[in-house]
N, CA, C and O atoms as a printed pandas DataFrame, in Angstrom:
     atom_number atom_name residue_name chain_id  residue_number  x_coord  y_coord  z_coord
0              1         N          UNK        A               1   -5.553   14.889    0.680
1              2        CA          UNK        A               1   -4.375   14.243    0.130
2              3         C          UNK        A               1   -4.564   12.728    0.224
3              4         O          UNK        A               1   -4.888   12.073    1.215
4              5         N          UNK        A               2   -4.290   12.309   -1.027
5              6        CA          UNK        A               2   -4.192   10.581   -0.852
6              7         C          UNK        A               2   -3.263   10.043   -1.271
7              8         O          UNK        A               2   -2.431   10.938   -1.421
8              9         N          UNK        A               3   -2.650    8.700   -1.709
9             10        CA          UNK        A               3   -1.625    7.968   -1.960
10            11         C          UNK        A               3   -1.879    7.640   -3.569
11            12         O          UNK        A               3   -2.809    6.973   -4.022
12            13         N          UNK        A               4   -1.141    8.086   -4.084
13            14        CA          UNK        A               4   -1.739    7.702   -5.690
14            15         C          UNK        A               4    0.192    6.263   -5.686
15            16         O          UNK        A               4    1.355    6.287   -5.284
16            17         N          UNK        A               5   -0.932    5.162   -6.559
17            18        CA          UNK        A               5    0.160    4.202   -6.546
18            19         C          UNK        A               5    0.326    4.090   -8.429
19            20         O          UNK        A               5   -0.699    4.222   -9.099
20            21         N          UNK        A               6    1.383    3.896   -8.972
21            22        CA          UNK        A               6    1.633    3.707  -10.078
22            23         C          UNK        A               6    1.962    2.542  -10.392
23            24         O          UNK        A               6    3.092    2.489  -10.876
24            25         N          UNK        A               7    1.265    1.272  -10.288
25            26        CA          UNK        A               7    1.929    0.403   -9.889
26            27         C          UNK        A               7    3.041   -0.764  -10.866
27            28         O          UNK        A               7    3.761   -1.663  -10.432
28            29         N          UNK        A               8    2.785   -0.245  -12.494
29            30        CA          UNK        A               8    4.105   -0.908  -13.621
30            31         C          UNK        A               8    5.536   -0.850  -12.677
31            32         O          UNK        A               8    6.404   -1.723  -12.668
32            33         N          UNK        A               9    5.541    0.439  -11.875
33            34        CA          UNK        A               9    6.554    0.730  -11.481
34            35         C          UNK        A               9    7.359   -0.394   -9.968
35            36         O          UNK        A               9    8.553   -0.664   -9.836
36            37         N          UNK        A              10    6.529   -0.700   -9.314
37            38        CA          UNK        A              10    6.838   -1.605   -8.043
38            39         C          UNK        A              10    8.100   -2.648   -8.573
39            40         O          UNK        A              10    8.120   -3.260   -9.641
40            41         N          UNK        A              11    8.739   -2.654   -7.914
41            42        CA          UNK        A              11    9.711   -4.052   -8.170
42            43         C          UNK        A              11    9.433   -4.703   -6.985
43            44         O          UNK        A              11    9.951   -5.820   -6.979
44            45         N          UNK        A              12    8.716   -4.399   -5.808
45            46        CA          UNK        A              12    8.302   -5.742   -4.760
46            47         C          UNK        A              12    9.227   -5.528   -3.808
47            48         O          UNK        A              12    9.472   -6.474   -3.060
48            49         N          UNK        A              13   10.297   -3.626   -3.520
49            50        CA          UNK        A              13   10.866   -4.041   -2.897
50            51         C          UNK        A              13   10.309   -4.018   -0.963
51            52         O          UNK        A              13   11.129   -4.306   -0.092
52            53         N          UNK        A              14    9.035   -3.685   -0.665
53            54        CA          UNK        A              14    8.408   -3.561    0.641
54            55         C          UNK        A              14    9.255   -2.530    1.371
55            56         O          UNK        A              14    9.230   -2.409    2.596
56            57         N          UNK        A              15    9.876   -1.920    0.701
57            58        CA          UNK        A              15   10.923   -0.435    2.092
58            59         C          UNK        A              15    9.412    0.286    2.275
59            60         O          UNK        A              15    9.116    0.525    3.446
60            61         N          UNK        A              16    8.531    0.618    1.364
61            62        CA          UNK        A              16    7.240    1.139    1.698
62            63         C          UNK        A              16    6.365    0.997    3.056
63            64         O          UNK        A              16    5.935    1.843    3.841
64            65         N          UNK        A              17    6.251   -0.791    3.004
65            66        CA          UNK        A              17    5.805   -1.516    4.330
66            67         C          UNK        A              17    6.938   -1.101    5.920
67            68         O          UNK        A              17    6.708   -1.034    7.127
68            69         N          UNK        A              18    7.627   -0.991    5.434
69            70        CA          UNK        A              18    8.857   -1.140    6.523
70            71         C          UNK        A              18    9.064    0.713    7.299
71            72         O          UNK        A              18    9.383    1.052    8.439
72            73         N          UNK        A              19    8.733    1.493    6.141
73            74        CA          UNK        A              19    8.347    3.094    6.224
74            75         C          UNK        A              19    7.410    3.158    7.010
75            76         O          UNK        A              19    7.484    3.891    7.997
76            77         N          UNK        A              20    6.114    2.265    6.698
77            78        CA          UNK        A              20    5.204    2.604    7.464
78            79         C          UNK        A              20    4.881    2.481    8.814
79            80         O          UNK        A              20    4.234    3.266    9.506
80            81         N          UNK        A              21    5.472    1.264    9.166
81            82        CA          UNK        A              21    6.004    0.305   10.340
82            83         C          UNK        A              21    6.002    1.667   11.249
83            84         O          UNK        A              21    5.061    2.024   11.959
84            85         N          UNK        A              22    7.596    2.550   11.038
85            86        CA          UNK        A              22    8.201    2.909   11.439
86            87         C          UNK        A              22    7.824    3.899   12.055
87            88         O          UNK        A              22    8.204    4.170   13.194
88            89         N          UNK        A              23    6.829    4.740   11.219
89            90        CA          UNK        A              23    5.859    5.883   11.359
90            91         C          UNK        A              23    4.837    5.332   12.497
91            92         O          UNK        A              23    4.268    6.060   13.309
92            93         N          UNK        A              24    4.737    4.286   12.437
93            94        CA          UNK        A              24    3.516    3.607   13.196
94            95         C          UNK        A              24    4.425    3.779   14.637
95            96         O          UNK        A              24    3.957    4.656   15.364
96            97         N          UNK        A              25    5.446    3.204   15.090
97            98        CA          UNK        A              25    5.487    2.221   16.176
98            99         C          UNK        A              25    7.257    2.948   16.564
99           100         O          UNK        A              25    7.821    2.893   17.657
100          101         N          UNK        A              26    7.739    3.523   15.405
101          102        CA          UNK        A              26    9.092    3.464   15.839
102          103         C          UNK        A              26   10.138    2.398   15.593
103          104         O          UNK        A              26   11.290    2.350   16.024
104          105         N          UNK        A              27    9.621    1.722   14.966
105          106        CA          UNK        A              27   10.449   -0.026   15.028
106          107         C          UNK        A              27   10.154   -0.126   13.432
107          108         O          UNK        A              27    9.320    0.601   12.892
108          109         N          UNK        A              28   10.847   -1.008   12.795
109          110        CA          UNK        A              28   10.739   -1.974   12.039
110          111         C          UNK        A              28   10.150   -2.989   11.703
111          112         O          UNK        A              28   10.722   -4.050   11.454
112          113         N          UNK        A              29    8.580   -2.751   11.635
113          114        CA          UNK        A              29    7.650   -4.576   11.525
114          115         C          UNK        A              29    6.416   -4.175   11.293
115          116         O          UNK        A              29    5.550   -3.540   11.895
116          117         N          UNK        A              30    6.615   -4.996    9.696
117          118        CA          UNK        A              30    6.117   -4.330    8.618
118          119         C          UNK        A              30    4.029   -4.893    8.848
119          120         O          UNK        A              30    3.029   -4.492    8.253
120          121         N          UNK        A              31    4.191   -5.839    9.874
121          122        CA          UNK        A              31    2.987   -6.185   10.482
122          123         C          UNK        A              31    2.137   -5.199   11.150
123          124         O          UNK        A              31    1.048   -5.660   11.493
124          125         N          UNK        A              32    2.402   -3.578   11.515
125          126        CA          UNK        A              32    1.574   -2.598   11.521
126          127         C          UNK        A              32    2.083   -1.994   10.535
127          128         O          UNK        A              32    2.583   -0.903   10.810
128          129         N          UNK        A              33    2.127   -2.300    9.559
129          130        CA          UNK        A              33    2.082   -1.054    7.982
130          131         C          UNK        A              33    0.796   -1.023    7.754
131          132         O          UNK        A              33    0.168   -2.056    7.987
132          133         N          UNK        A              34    0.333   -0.258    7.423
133          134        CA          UNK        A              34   -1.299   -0.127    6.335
134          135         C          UNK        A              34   -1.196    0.101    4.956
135          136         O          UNK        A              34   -2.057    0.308    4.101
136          137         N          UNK        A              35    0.350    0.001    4.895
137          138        CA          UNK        A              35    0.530   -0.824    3.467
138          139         C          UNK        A              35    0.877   -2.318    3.537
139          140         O          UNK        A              35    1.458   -2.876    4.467
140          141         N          UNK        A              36    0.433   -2.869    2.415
141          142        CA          UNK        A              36    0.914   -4.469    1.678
142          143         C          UNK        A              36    1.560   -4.818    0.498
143          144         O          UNK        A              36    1.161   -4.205   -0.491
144          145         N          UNK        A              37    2.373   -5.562    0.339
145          146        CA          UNK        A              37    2.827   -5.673   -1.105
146          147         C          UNK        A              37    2.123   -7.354   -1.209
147          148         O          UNK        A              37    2.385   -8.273   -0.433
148          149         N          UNK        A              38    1.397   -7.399   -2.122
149          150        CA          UNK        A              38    0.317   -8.270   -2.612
150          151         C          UNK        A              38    1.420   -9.014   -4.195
151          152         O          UNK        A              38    2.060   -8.304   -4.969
152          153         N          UNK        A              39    1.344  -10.227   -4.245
153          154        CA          UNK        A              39    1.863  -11.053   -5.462
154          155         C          UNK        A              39    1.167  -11.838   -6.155
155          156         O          UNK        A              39    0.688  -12.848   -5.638
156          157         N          UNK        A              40    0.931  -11.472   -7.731
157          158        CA          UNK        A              40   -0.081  -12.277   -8.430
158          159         C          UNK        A              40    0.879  -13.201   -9.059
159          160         O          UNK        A              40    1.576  -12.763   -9.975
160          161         N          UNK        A              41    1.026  -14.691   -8.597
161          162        CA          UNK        A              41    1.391  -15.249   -9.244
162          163         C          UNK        A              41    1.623  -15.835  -10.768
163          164         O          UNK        A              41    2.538  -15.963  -11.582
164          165         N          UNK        A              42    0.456  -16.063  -10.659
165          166        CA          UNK        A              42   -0.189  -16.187  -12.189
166          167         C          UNK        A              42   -0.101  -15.153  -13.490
167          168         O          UNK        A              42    0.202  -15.357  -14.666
168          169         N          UNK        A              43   -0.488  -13.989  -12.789
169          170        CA          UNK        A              43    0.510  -12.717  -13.767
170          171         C          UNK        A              43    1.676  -12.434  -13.909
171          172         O          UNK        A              43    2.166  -12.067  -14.976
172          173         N          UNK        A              44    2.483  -12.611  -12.488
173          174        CA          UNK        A              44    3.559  -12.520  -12.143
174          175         C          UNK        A              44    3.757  -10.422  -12.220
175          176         O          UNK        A              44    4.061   -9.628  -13.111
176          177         N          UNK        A              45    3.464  -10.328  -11.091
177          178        CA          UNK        A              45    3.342   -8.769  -10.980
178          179         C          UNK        A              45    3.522   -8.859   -9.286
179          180         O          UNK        A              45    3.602   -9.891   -8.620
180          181         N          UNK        A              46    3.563   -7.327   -8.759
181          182        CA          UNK        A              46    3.440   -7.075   -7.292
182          183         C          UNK        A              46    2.374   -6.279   -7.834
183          184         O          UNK        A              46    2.163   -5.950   -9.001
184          185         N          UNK        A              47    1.386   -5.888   -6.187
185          186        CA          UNK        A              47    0.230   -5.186   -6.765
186          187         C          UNK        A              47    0.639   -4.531   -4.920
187          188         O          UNK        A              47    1.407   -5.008   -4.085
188          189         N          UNK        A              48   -0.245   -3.317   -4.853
189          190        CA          UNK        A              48    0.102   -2.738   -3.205
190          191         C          UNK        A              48   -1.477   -2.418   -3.325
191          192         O          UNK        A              48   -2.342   -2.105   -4.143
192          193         N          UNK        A              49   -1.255   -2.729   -1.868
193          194        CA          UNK        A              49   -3.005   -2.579   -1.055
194          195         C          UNK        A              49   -2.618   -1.805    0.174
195          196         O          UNK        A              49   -1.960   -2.185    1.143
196          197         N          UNK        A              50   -3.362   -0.226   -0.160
197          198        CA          UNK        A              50   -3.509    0.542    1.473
198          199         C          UNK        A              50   -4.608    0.478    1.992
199          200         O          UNK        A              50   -5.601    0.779    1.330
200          201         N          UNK        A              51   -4.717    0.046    3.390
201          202        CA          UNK        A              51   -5.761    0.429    4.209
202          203         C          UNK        A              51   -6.155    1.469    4.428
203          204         O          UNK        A              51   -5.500    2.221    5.150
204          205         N          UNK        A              52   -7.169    1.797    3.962
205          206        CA          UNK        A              52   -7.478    3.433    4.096
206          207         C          UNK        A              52   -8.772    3.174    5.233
207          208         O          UNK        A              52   -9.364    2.114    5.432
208          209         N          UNK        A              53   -9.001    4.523    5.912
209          210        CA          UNK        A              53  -10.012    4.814    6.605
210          211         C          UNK        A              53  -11.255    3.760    6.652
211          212         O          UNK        A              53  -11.422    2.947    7.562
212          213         N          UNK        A              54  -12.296    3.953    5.243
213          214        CA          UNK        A              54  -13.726    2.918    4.981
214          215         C          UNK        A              54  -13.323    1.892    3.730
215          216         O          UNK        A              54  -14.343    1.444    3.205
216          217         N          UNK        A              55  -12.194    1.447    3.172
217          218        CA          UNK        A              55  -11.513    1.274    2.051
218          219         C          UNK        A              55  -10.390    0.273    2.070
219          220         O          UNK        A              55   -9.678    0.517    3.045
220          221         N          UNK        A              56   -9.952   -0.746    1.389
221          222        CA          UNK        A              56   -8.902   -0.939    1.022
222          223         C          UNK        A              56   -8.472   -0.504   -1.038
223          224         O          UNK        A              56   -9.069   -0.759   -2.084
224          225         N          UNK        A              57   -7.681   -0.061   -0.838
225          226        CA          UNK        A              57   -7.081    0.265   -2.060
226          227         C          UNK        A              57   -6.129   -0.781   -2.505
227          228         O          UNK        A              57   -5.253   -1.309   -1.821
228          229         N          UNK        A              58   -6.472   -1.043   -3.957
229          230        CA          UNK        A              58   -5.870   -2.166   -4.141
230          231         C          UNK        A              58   -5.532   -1.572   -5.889
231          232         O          UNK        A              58   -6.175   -1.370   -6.919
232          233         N          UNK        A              59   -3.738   -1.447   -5.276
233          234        CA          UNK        A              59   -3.072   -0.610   -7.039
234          235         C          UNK        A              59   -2.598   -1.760   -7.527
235          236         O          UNK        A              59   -1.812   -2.470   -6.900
236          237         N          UNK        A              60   -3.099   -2.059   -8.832
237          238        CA          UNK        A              60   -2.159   -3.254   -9.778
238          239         C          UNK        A              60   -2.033   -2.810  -11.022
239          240         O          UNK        A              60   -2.462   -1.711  -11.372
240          241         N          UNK        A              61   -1.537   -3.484  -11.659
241          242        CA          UNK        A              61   -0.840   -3.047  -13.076
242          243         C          UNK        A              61   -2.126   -3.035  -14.115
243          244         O          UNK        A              61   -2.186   -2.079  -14.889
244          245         N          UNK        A              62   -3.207   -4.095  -14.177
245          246        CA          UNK        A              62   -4.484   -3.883  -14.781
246          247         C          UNK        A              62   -5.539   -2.943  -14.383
247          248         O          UNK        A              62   -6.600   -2.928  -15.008
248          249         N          UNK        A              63   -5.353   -2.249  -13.506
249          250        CA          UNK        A              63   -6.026   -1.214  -12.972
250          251         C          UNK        A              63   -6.048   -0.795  -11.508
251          252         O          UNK        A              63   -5.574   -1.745  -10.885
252          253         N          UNK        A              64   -6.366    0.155  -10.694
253          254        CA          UNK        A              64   -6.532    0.501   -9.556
254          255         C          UNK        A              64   -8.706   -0.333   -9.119
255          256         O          UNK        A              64   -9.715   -0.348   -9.824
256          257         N          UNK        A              65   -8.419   -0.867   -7.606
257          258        CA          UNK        A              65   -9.953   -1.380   -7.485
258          259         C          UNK        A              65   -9.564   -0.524   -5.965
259          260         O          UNK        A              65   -8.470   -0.238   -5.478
260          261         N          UNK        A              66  -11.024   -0.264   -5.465
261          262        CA          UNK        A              66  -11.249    0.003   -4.148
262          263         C          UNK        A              66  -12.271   -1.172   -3.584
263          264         O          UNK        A              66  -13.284   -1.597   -4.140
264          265         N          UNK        A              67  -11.853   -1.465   -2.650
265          266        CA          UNK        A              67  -12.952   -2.338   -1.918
266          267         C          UNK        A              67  -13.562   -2.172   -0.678
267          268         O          UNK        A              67  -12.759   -2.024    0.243
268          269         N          UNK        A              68  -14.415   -2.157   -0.459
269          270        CA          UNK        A              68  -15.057   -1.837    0.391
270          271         C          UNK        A              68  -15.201   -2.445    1.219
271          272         O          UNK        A              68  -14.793   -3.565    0.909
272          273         N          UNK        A              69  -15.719   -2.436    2.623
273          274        CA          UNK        A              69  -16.179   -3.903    3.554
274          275         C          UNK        A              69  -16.990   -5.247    3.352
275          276         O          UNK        A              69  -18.206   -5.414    3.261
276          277         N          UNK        A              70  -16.121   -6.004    3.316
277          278        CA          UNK        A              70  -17.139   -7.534    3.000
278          279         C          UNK        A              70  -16.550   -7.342    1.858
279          280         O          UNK        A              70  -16.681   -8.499    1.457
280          281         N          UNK        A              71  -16.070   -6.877    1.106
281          282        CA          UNK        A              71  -15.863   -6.765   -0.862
282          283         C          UNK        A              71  -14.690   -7.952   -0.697
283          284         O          UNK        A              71  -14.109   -8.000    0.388
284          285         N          UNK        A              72  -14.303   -8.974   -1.811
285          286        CA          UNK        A              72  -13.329   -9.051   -2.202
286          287         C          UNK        A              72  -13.122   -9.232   -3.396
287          288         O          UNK        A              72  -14.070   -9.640   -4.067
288          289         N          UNK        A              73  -11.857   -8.997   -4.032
289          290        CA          UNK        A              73  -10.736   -8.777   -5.270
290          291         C          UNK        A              73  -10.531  -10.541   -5.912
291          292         O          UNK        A              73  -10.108  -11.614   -5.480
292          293         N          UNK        A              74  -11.219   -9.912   -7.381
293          294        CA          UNK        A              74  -11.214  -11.161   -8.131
294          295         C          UNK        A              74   -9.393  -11.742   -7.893
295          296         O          UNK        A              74   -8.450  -10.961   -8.018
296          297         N          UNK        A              75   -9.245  -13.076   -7.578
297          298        CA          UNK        A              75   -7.894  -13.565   -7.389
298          299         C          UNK        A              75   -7.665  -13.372   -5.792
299          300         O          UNK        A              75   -6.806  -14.063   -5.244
300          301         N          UNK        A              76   -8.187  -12.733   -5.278
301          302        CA          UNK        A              76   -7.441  -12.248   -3.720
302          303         C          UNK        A              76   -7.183  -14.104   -2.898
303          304         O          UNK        A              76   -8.125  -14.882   -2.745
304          305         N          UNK        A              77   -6.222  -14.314   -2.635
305          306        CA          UNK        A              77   -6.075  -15.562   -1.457
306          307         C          UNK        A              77   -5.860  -15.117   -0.367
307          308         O          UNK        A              77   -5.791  -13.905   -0.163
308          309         N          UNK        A              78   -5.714  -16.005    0.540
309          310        CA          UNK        A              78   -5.848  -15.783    2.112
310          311         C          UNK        A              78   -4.468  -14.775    2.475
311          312         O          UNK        A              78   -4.493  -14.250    3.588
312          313         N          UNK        A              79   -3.502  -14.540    1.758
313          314        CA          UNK        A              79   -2.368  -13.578    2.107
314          315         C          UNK        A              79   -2.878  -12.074    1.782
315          316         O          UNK        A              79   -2.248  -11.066    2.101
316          317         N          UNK        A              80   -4.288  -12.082    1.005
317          318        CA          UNK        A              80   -4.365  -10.527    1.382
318          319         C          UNK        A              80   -5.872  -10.181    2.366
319          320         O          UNK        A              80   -6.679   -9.282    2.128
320          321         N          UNK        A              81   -5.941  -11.280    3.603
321          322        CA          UNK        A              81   -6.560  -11.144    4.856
322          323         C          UNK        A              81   -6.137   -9.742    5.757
323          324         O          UNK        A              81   -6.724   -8.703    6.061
324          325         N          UNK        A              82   -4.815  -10.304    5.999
325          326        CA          UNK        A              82   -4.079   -9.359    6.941
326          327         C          UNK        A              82   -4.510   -7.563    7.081
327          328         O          UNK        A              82   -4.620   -6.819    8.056
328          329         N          UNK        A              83   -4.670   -7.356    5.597
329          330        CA          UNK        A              83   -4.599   -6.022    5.528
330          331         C          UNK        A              83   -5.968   -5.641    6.246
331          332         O          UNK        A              83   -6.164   -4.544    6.768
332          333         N          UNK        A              84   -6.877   -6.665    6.209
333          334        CA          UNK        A              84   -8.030   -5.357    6.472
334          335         C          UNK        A              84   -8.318   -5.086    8.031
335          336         O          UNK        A              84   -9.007   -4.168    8.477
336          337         N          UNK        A              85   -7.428   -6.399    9.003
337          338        CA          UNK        A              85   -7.202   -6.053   10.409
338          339         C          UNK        A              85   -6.206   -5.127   10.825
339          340         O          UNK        A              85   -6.065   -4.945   12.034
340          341         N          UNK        A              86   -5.404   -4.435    9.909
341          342        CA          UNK        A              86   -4.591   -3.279   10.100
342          343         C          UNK        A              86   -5.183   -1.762   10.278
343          344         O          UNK        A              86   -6.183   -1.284    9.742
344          345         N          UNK        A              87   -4.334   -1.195   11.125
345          346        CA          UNK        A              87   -4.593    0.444   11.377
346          347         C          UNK        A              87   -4.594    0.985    9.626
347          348         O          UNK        A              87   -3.771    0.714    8.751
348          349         N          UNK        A              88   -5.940    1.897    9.539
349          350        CA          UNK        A              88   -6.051    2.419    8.800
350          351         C          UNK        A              88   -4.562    4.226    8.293
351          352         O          UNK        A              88   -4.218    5.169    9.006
352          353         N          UNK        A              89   -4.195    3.886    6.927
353          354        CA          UNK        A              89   -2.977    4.975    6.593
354          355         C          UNK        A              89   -3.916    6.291    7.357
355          356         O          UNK        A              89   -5.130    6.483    7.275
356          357         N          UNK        A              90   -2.950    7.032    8.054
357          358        CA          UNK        A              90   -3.212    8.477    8.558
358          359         C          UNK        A              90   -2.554    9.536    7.887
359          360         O          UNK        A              90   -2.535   10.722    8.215
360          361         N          UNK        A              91   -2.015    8.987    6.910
361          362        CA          UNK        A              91   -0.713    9.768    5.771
362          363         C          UNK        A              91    0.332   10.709    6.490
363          364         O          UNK        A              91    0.743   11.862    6.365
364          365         N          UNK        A              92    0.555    9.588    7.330
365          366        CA          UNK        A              92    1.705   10.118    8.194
366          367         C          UNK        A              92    1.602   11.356    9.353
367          368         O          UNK        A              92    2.423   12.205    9.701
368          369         N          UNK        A              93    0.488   11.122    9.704
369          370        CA          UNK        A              93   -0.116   12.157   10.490
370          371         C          UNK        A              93    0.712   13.053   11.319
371          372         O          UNK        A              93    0.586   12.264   12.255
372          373         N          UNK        A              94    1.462   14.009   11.839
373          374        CA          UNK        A              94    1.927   14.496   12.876
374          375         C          UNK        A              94    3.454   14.440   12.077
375          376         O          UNK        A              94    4.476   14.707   12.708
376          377         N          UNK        A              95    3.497   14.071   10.649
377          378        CA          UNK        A              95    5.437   14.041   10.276
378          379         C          UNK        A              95    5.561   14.912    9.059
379          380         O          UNK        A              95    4.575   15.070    8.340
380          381         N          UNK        A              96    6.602   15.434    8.806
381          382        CA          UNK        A              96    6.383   16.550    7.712
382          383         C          UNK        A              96    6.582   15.988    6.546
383          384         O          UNK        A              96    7.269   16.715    5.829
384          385         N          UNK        A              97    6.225   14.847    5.972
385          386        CA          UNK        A              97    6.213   14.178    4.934
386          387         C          UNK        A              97    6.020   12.655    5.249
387          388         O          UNK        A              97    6.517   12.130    6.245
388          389         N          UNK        A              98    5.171   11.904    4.219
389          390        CA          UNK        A              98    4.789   10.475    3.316
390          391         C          UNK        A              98    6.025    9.792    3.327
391          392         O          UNK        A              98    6.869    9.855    2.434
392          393         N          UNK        A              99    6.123    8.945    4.672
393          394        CA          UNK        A              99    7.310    8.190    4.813
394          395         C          UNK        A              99    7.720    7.210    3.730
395          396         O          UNK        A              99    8.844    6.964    3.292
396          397         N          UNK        A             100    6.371    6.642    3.361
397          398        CA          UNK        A             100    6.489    5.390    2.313
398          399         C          UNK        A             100    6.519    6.380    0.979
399          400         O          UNK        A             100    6.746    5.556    0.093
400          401         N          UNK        A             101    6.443    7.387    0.470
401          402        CA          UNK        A             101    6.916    8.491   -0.685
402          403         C          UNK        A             101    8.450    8.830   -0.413
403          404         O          UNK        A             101    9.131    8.972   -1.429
404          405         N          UNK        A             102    8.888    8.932    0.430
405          406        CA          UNK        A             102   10.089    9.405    0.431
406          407         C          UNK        A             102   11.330    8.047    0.127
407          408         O          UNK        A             102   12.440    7.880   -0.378
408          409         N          UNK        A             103   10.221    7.283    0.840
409          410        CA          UNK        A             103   11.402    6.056    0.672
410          411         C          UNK        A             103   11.477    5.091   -0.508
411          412         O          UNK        A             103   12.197    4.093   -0.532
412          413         N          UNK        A             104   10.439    5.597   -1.749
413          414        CA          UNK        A             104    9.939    4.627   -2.465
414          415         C          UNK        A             104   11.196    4.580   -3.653
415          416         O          UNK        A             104   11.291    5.553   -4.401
416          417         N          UNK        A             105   11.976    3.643   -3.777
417          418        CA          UNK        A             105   13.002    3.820   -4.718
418          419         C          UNK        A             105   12.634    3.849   -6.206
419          420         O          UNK        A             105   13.374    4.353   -7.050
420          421         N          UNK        A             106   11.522    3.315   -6.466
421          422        CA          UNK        A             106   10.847    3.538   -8.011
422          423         C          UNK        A             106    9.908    4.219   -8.218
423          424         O          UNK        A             106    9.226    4.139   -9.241
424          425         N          UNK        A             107    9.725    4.948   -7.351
425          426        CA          UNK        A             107    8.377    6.381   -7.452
426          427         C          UNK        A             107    7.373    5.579   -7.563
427          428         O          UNK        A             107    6.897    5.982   -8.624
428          429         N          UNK        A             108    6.600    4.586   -7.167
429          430        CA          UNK        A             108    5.230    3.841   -7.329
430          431         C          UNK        A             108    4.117    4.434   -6.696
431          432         O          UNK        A             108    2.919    4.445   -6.978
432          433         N          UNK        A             109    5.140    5.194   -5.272
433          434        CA          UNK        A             109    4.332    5.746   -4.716
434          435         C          UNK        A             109    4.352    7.176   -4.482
435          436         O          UNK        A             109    5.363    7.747   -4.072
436          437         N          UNK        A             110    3.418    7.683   -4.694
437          438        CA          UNK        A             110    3.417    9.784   -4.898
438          439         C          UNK        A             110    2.222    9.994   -4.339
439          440         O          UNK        A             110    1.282    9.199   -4.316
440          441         N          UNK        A             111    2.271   11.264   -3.807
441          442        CA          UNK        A             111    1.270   12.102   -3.340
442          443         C          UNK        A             111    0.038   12.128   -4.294
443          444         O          UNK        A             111    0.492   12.125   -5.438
444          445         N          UNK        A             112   -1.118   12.147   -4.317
445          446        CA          UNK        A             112   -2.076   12.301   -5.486
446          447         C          UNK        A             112   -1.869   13.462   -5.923
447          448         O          UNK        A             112   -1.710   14.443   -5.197
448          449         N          UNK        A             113   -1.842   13.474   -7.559
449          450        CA          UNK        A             113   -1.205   15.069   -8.253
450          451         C          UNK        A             113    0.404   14.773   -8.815
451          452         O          UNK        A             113    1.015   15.017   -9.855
452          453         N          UNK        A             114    0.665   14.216   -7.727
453          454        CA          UNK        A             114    2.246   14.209   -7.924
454          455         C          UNK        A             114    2.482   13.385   -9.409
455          456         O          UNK        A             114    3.225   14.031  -10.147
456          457         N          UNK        A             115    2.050   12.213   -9.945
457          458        CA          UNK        A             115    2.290   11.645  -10.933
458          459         C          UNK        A             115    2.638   12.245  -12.059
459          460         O          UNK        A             115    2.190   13.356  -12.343
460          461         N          UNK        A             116    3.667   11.440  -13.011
461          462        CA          UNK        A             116    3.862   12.162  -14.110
462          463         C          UNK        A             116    4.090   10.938  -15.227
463          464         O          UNK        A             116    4.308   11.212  -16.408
């Protein structure tokens, strides 16, 4: 199972980040999420980056990129550092559902499969 992101759909609101937090730690702080909500100025879009396991995933509206270690994302600035010192997503390991899926108010984010 993986995180499939749709990302036209994001409006930037981070309850995703704040889901994950929560799953993490119990608390609210969105600084252990292994999600990010990433902003291209210049396009003017939100784009979301999960830390995965060997991976960052990086969903934007021009396409989905994976990056790998040492890789970086044409445009990336120093605000999307953070993510790759974060705990890698465990997809909610030990909870009976995808905290950041349940909470996602514009469906951006679904189970892989789940899309429609």
């Amino acid at each position: 199972m993986k995180l499939e992101v749709i990302t036209h759909k994001c409006t930037g609101c981070r309850i995703c980040e704040i889901a994950c937090s929560f799953h993490r730690d119990r608390e609210m702080n969105p600084v252990s999420s292994s999600i990010m909500l990433h902003r291209n100025e210049k396009k003017d879009y939100f784009g979301v980056m999960i830390k995965r396991e060997k991976e960052v995933f990086l969903g934007r509206p021009e396409g989905a990129e994976v990056l790998l270690p040492g890789e970086k994302a044409e445009g990336a600035g120093a605000s999307s550092k953070p993510i790759v010192m974060r705990e890698a997503c465990d997809l909610c390991e030990g909870e009976d559902f995808l905290f950041c899926v349940a909470v996602c108010p514009s469906g951006c984010l679904v189970e892989e499969g789940g899309a429609s």
